[in-house]
N, C-alpha and C positions, 0 to 999 in steps of 0.2 A: 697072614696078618701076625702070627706067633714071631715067626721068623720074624719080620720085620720089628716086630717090640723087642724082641731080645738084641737085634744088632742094633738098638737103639739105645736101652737101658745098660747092658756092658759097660759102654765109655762111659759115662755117667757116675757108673757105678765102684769103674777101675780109679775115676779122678777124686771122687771121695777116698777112696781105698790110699791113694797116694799122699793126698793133705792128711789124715787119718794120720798116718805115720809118720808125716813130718812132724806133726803137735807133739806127737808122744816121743819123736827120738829128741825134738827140740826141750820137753821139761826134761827125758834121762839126762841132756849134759848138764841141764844148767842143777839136777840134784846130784848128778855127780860133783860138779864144781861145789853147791854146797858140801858134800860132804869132806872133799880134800881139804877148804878153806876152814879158818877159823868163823866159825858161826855162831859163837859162844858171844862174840864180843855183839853189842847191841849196836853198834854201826853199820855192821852187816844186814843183821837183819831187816836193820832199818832204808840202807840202799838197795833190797831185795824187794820190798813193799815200792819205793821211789821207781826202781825200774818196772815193775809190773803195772804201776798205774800210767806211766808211760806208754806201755805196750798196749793195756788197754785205749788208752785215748790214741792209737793209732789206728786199733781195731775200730774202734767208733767211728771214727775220722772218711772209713771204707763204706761202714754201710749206706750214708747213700746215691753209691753208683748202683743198688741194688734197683732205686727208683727211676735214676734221672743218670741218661746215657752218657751228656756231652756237657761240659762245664766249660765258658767264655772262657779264652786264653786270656784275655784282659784280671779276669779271674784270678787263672792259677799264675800268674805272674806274680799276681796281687798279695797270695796265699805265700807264694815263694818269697819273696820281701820281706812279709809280716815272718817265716820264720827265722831267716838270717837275721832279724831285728831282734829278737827272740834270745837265738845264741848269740850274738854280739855282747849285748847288755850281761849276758851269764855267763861268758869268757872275763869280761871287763870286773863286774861288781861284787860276782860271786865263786870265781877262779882266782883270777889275779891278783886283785886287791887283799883277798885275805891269805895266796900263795905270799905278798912280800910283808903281810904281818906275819904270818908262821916263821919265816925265815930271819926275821927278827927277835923273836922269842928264842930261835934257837943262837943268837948272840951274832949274828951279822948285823952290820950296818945300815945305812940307808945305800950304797953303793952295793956292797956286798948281797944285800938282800934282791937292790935290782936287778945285779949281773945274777943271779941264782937264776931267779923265775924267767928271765929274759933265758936262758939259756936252756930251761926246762920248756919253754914256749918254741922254740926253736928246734928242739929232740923233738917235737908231738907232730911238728907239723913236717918236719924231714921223715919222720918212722910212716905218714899219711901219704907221703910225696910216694917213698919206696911203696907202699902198698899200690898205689896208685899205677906206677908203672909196671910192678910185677904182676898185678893181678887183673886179671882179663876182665872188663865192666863196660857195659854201652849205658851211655848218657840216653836220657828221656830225647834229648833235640840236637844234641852236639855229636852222637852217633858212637861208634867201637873203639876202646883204646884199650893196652895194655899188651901183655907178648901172648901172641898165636892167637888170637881174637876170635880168628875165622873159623878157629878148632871148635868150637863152643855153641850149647845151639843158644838164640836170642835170651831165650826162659833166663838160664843159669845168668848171661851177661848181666840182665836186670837182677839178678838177685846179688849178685857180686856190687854190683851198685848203690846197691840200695843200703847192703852190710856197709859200705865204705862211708855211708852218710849216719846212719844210727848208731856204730861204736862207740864212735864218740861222744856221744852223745848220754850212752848207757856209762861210758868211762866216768863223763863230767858229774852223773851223776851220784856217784858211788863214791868220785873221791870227795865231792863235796858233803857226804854225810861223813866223813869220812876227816875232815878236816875242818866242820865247821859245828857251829852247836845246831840241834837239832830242828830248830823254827826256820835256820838258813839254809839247811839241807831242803828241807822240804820245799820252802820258797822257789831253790832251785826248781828242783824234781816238777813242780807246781809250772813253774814257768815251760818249760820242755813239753808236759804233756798236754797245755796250751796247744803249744805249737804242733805239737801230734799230728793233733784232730785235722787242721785243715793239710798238715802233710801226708797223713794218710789219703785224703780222701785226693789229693794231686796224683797221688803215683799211684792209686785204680786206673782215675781219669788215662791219665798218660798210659798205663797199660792196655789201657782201653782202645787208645786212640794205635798204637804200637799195631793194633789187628788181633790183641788177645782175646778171649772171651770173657763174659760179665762174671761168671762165677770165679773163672782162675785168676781175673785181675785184684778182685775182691778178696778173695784167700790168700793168694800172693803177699799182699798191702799188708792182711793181719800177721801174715808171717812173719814178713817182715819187724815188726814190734819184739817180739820175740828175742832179737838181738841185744838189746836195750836191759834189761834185768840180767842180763848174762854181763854185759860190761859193766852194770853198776857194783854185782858183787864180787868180780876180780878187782874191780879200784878200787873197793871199798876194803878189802880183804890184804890187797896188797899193802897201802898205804900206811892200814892200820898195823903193819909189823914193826914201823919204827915210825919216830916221828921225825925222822931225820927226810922221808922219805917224802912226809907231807909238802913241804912245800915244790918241790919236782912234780909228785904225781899232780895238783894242783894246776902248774905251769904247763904240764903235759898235756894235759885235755883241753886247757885253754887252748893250746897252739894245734891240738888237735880238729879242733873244733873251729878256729878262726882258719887253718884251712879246708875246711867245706866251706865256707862261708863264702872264702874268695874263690875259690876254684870249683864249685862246682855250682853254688845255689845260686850264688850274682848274676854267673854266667848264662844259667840258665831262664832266668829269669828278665833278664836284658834283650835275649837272642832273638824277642820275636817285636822290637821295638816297643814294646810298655815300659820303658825305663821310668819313667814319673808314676804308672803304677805299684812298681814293683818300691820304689824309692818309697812312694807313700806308706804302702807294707811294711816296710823296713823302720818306718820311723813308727808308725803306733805299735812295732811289736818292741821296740826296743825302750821305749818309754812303758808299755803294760810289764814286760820285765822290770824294769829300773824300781817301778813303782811296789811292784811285789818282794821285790830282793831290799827296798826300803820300811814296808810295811809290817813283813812277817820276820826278817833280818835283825 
């Protein structure tokens, strides 16, 4: 009976052992990043709180598959809509629109200004495309893509995944304190960690359903977040070195972010015929944004 506890408690005990150190290697970068960037300026700090309450509200988002195994596809469809509606609205009101006022203040035109941000929307979402193809990631339903796929065990693919959906996300929000006054930043950041919740608690489920187990879907998911405070205070850090920069990095996350939207969430979210679901989704997330980025804005 000894024997049998101990070859049962080990695994158990090596998988804490391993989330354990991903937490801790995951805060060393992102204080090492704080300490290379400028942290001094109050933007930073400010999209370092923005991506953490992020992170958290993904973490939230996970716990509960701790109760409730299976979540309706009808559901996560639903969930997936409601996010892309989400970032849509926050590429659109809180990217864009004050990417081609910045560009304006710095003395382009209404033409000028457009070709800027049009052409910073265009670099986020080509630099997303490259990542996309270079970097090995399996979709929740669309299945393995990227070079040498097969080399990879599933675990890693999902996490390659998941990083390619949250960057940007942790970007938009970092260059928007970053670029806007602080009730618009937060608005943002506000809006995103909305959407977290019910993305986090998707990609347990789907981890779930993948044939992972309840605790590593669930740690995975919160890790996941994790990503998100790391991208807000490189864009926020960046951004802030000139203001030349502002209206690009602005443009950048937008086009970063409206490509997940198209190419990974829509799709995903379509593929099991809930389109009028997912569509519905789409629209109360993108009006509960619109209305937050006009309220707190």
């Amino acid at each position: 009976m000894n024997t049998f506890s101990r070859h049962r408690i080990r695994p158990a005990a090596t998988s804490v052992s391993i989330w354990t150190l991903a937490v801790l290697v995951s805060c060393l970068a992102l204080y090492q990043l704080w300490v290379c960037l400028d942290v001094r300026a109050p933007h930073v700090a400010d999209a370092l709180l923005g991506g953490m309450m992020a992170a958290a509200a993904t973490a939230l988002g996970t716990l509960p598959v701790l109760f409730a195994q299976t979540l309706p596809q009808k559901v996560q469809d639903s969930l997936y809509g409601f996010g892309a509606g989400v970032m849509l609205a926050a590429s659109a009101f809180s990217l864009v629109a004050p990417g081609i006022a910045a560009a304006g203040e710095l003395g382009h035109g209404p033409w000028g200004a457009g070709i800027l941000v049009g052409a910073a929307i265009l670099l986020g979402a080509a630099v997303l495309l490259l990542m996309d193809r270079c970097l090995p990631h399996e979709h929740f339903i669309k299945g393995r893509e990227g070079i040498e796929a097969h080399r990879l065990r599933r675990t890693w693919l999902f996490v390659f995944a998941i990083t390619l959906h949250n960057l940007p996300e942790g970007l938009a929000i970092g260059v928007g304190y970053a670029g806007n006054d602080p009730l618009r930043g937060t608005a943002l950041a506000t809006g995103i960690a909305i959407q977290d919740i019910p993305e986090g608690l998707v990609v347990a489920v789907a981890l779930m359903a993948a044939g992972y187990k309840r605790a590593f879907a669930v740690a995975l998911g919160m890790l996941s977040g994790l990503v998100e405070p790391l991208g807000a205070v490189l864009g926020a850090a960046v951004v802030g070195w000139s203001a030349a920069l502002l209206p690009w990095g602005l443009g950048f996350a937008a086009g970063a972010m409206l490509f997940v939207i198209s190419h990974e969430i829509i799709p995903e979210s379509h593929r099991k015929g809930h389109e009028v679901h997912a569509t519905g989704g789409l629209m109360l997330g993108f009006v509960l944004m619109m209305l937050l980025d006009t309220a707190l804005g």
